[in-house]
Each structure stands twice: as structure tokens, then as C-alpha cells.
C-alpha positions in Angstrom: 57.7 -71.5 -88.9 55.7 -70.4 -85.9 53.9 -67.0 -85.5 56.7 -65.2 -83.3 59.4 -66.3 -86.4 56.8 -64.5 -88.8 56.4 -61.5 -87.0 59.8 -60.8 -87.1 62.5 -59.6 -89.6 63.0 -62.0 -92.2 66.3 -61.2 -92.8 66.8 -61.9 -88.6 65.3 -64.7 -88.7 67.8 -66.1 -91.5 70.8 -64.1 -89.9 73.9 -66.2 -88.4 74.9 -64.6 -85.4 78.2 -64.0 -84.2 79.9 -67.2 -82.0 81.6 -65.6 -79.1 84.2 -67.9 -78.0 84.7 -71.1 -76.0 84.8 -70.9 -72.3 86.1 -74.3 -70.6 88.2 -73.3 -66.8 89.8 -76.6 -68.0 91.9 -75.5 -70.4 94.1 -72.6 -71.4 92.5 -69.6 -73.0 94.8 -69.1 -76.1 92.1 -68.4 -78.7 90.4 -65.0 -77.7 93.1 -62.8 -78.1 93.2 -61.8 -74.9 96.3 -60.3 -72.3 97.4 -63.4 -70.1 98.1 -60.9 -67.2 95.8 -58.8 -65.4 95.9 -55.0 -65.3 97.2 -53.7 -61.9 93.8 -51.8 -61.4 92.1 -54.6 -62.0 90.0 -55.1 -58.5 87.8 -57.8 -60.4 87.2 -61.2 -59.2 87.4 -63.2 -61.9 90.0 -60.6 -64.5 89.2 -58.4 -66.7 91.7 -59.3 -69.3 89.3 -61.8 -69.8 86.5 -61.2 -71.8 83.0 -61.9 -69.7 80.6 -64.7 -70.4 77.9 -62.9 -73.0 75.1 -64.5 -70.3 76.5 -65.7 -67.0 74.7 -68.8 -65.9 75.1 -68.0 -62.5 73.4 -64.7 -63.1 70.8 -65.7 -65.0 69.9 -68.0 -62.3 70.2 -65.2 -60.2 67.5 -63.2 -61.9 65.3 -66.1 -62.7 64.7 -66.4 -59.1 64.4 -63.0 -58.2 61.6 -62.6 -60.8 60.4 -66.2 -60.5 60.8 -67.5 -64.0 62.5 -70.4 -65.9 65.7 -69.8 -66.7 65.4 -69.8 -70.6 62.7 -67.0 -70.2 65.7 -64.8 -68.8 68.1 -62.5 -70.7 70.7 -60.3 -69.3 70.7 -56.7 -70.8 72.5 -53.3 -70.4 69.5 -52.1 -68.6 66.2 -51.7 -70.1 67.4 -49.6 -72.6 68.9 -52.4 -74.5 66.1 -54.5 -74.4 63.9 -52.0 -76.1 66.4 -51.5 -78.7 66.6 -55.7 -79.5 63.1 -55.6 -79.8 62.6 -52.9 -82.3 65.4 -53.8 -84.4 64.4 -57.7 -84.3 60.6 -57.1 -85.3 60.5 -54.3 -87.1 61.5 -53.2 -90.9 62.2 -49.5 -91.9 59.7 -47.8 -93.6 57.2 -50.8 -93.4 56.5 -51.6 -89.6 54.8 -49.8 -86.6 55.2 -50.0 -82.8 52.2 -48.4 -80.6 53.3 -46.1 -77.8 50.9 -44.8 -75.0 52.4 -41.5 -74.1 53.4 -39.7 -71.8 55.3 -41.9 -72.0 59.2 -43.3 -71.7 60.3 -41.3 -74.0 63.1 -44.5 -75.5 60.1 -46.4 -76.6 59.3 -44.1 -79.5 63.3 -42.8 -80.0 64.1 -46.6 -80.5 61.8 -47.0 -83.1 62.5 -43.9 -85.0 65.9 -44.4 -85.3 64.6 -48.2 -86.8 63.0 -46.5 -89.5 59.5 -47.8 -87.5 56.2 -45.9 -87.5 55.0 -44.7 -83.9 51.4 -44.7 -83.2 50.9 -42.6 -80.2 47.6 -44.0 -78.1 47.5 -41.1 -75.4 46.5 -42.2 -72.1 43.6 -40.4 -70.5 44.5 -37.6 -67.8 40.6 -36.9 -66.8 41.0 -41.2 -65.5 44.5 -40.8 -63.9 46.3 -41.7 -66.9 44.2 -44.9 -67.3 45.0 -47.0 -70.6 42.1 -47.3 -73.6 42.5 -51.1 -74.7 39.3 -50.1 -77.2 41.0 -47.4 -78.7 44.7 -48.8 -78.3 43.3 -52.3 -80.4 41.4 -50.1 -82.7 44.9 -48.6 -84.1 46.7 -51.9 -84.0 46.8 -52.0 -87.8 49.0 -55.3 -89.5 52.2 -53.1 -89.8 52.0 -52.8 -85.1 54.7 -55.4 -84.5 55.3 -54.3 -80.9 52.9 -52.5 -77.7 54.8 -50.6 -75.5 52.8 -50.2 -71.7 54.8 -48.9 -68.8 53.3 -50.3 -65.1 53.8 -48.0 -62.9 54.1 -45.7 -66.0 56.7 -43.2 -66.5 56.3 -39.9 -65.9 53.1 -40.2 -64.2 53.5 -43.2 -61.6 50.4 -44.7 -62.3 50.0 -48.5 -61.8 48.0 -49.8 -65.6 45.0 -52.3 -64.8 45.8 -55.9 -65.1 42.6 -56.8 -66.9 43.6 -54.0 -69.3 47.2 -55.3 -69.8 46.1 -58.6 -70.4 43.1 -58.1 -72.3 45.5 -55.7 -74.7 47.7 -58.9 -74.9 45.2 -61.4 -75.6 43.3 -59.2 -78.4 47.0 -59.0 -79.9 47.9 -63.4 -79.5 49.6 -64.1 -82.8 49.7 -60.8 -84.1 52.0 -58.8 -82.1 54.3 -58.4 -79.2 52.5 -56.5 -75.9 56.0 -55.2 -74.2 55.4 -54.3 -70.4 58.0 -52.1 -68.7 58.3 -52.9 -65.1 61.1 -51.1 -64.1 58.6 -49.3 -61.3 57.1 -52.4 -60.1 58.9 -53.1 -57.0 57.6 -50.1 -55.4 53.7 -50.8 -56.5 51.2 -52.8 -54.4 50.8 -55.2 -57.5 53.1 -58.0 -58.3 54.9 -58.5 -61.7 53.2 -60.3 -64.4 55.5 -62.6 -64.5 53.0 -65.6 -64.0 51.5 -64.7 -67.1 53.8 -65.4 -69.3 53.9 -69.2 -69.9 50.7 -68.6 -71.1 51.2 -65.6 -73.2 53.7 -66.0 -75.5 53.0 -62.7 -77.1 53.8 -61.0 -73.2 57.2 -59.7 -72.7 58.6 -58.1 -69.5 61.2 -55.4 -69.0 63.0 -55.5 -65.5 65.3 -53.7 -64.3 68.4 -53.7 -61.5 68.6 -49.9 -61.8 65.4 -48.4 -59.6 64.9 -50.7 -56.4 68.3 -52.5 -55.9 70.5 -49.2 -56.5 72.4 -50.2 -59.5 71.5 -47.3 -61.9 75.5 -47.4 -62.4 75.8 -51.4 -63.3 73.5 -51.7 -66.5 72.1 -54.4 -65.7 68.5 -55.5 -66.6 66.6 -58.5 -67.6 64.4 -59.2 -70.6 61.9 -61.8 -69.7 59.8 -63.5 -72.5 59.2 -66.5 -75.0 62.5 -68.6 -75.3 61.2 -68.2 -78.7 62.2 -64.8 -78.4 64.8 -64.7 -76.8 66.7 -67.0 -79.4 66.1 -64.3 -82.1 67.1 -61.2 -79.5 70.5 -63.5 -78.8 71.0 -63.2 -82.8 71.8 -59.1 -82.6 72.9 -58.6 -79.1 76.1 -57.0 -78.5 78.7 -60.1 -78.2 79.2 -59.5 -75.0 76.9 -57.2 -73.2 78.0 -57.2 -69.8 81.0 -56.2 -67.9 81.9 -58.6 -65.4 82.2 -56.0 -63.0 78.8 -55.7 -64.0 77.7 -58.9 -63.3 80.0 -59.0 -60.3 77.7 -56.2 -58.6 74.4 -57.5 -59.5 75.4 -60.8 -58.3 76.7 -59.2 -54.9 73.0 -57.3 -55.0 71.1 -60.2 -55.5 72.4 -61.8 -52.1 69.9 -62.6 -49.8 71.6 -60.2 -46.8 71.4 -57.2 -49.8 68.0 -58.2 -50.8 66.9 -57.9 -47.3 68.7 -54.6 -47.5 66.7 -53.9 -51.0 63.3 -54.6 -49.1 64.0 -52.1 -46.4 65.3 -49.3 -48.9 61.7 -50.2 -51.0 59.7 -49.4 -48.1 61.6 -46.4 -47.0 60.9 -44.9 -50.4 57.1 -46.0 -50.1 57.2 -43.9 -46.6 58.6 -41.3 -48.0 56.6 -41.2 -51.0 53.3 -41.1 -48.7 54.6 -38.3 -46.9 56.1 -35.8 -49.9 52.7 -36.5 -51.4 50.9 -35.2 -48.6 53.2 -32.2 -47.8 53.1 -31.1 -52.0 50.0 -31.2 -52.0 49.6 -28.8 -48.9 51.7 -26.2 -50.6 49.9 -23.0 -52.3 52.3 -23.4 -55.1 51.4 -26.5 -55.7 47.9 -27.7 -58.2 48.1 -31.5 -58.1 50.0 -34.2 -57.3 48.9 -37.2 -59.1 48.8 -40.8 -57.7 51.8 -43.3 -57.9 52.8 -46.7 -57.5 57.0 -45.9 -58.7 59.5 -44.0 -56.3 58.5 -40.7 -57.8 55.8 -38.8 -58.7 54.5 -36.1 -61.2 53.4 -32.8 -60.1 51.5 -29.7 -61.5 52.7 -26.1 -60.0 50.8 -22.8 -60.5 54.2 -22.1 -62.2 56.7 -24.8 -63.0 59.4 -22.9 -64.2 59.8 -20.8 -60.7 59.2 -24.3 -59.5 62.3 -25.8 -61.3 64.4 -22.2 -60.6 63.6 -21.9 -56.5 64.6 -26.1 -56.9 68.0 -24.7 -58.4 68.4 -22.1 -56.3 69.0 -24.9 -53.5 71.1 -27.4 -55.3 68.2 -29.8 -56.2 67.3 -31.4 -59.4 63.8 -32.6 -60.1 62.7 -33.2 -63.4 61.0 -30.8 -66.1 57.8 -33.0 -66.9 56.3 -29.9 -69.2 56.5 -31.6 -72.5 54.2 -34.1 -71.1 52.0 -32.4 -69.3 51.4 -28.4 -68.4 53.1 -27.0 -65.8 54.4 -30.8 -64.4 57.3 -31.8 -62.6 58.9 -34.9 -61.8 60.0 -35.5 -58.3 62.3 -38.6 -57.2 61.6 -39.2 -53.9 65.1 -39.3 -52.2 65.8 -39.8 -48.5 64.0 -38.0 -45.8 66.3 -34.7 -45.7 66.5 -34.6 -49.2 63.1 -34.3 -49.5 62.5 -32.0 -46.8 65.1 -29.5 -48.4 62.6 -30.0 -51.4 59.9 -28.9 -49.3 61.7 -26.0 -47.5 62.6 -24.6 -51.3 58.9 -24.0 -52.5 57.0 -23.4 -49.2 
């Protein structure tokens, strides 16, 4: 049994999953319970009175390519979200395991586990170094119950881009011994590419990517889990039988078109403008105490007083984020399209 088998749940590991069934265009479908006639809403191109193939090749082809990976390092999930939940509830036992969060943090990291039964081990990151990661002191609380590392690069809330050689280092320390989880959701608006090189060399590294943030599919639920096949075969064990529509898969496929991606690329660095230039103009306004660096299409904020901040924000039909529970008097601020964020401005100066 190799080291990733150990790691996780024995009784995963032992589970039979669920067989969803055949799928052959050849023949007749007569064996999935299914309607043979499509609704008259359905606007689908391939039916939905059909149930969707659990991982559609074409897809994960799709997304392999987009993220540069072998296809058997790809699975298709209901955004991140799911692929956090597979993770905790593969590799971790109630009462007995741990997962290691850095917060502030994405706050789904440490809900997931708690609602496993997990430990969370919170390894703050420092505010005084822009919210730089501690590999020392994250390694020194990676007891033999830590089964999974969450990192978030560029981190959520505060934007920040996590050194490589920290990442990696984290990952290396932990080879054989746990599972270093980096959400990149962020990390088509950062300077830095994805580490998705690393990983035929890192068995322990596993990715978290996204559809939602750069290519406009919040909506769809679609995301990608990118890691060990290894690992993937025990995630396929507990994953919802079918976890995508196919109108889901219809849209990412449409967004991963090379005339959309082209269109993706120009919405990336229209945000990256924009960010540059809401940075500059916060940080000229009296109200405003910081704005801290980022490498995501938002960034965190501290006002002189956030609540009038967020009230003033109301006050003209615009929604930013209450950031106070991580960090006094913060904000989080998506940075939308150039009149958006110039109403944003006009509201606080």
C-alpha cells in the first residue's frame, strides 16, 4: 500500500464506490431510468433527460490543457468548494485527524473540516510581512494527526501572492506525511504562474482551480482538482455520482474556446488595470488607512471607520465585503468595471 493509501481513511480506501451507468451512443439507453423525450425547456445540446457523463472526457481534456497537465491529474468539480470537501472527508477521521489552516483565511477550509469531525490548527499569517507564510512555525505544528495544509496563492481576503520557495519547501518538509492543498482560484490575475509543473514531482502537492474568478463562470460550478492520479482514484470513491450538469459542462466547454479565452485574457488584464488604479485612488482618500498589496481581482482595505465605510457603500447601491473578522476595520473590494468602481470612489471621497 503506498503512502497516499495510508494517509487516508481506511474505511475509504476499502469503500466500493457507486457505478454510474454505461454510456455507449451505440446503443439505446434503456437502463438509467431516464425520460426518452426531452423537456420542452430543455435548450441543452446534448438533453437533459439524460443524465451527464460524471467526468466528460472532452472537458477534462479541456482543462488539462488550459492548466497544462496530464489528463489523469484532472478532476472536474462543483467549483472549489467541492474539492475541499473530498479532501477532508477522504483523509480525515472524526475526532482523530487535523488539517492546518493559515488564516485569514478562506473561511471553507476550516468549515469543511469541522463539519468532518477534524481538528483545525490555525497558523496565522504575519500582517507586520504582508501576510507572508511561516513554513518554520507552520512545520513546527504539523503534528502526525495534520492530514491536509491548506495555502491560498493569492490568498483570500488579503490578495497576497505566498512565496514559491515557501510553498514548496512547506510541501517537501511534509513528502509522505501529508497533503500540502494550494488554492489557486486567484492565480490568473497574479504575475506568477500556477504550480502546476510541480506536481509530477510532488505527489503530496494538490491544486485547486477554478472556472468561477477569471473566465466569468461563478454561476456554472465548475472547477478542477489537479493532483496525484493516486488521489484522485480515492476522491472518485465519494464524489457525488454525477457532479456536473451538462449545462454545466456545456458552458465551460463554450468558455474554454480559444476565441472566449482570448476574450478571458482581455477581461484579466482589464481587471489588473483597474486594480492598479482603485489601489492608487483608495489609497488617496482621507478615509482610507491602508490598502494592502494584491495579486487577485480584489483587494483588502483598512478605513478609519469601516462600518460608515460599508453604510456610505450602501447608501449607493454597492456591495463590498465586511473583512472585520479578519482583520480591524478591513474591507474587501472586488474590483468591478471602470464605472463601478468609480461610483465606489465617489461614495467615500
Amino acid at each position: 500500500m503506498s503512502w497516499i493509501s495510508r494517509l487516508a481513511r481506511p474505511d475509504i480506501v476499502a469503500l466500493e464506490s457507486y457505478t454510474c451507468p454505461e454510456r455507449d451512443p451505440d446503443f439505446t439507453r434503456l437502463h438509467a431510468n431516464e425520460l426518452p423525450w426531452r423537456s420542452g425547456a430543455d435548450a441543452s445540446a446534448a438533453g437533459l433527460n439524460r443524465y451527464p457523463d460524471p467526468q466528460p472526457a472532452e472537458l477534462i481534456a479541456a482543462l488539462a490543457a488550459l492548466y497544462g497537465v496530464d489528463a489523469a491529474r484532472v478532476l472536474a468539480t462543483r467549483g472549489t468548494d467541492e474539492g475541499i470537501d473530498l479532501l477532508v472527508r477522504t483523509f480525515c477521521r472524526a475526532g482523530r485527524d487535523a488539517v492546518v489552516v493559515c488564516p485569514p483565511a478562506f473561511v471553507m477550509y476550516a468549515i469543511s473540516a469541522r463539519i468532518q469531525g477534524a481538528q483545525v490548527i490555525e497558523v496565522p499569517l504575519l500582517p507586520a510581512q504582508q501576510f507572508a507564510l511561516e513554513p518554520h512555525c507552520l512545520l513546527a505544528r504539523c503534528t502526525e494527526a495534520v492530514k491536509l495544509v491548506f495555502l491560498c496563492s493569492p490568498n483570500n481576503p488579503t490578495g497576497n501572492l505566498m512565496a514559491e520557495e515557501a510553498v514548496l519547501g512547506i510541501a517537501d518538509a511534509l513528502a509522505g506525511r501529508a497533503l500540502v492543498v494550494v488554492d489557486e482560484a486567484y492565480v490568473e490575475f497574479a504575475a506568477r504562474a500556477s504550480l502546476a509543473a510541480q506536481l509530477s514531482a510532488r505527489p503530496q502537492l494538490v491544486l485547486l482551480r477554478t472556472l468561477s474568478k477569471a473566465h466569468g463562470l461563478a454561476g456554472a460550478r465548475c472547477g478542477a482538482l489537479l493532483g496525484d492520479p493516486e488521489v484522485l482514484s480515492l476522491l472518485r470513491k465519494i464524489i457525488a455520482p454525477f457532479p456536473l450538469t451538462q449545462l454545466s459542462t456545456e458552458a465551460a466547454l463554450g468558455a474554454l474556446a480559444p476565441a472566449q479565452l482570448a476574450r478571458t485574457h482581455a477581461h484579466v488584464r482589464a481587471i489588473c488595470a483597474e486594480r492598479a488604479r482603485l489601489a492608487a485612488a483608495l489609497t488617496a482618500l482621507p478615509r482610507v488607512r491602508r490598502v494592502w498589496p494584491s495579486d487577485a481581482n480584489f483587494m483588502l482595505a483598512e478605513f478609519a471607520d469601516a462600518a460608515q465605510a460599508l453604510a456610505l457603500a450602501r447608501q449607493a447601491h454597492l456591495l463590498v465585503r465586511d473583512a472585520r473578522r479578519y482583520l480591524d476595520q478591513s474591507l474587501r473590494i472586488t474590483v468591478g468595471t471602470a464605472a463601478e468602481n468609480q461610483a465606489l470612489l465617489e461614495a467615500w471621497t
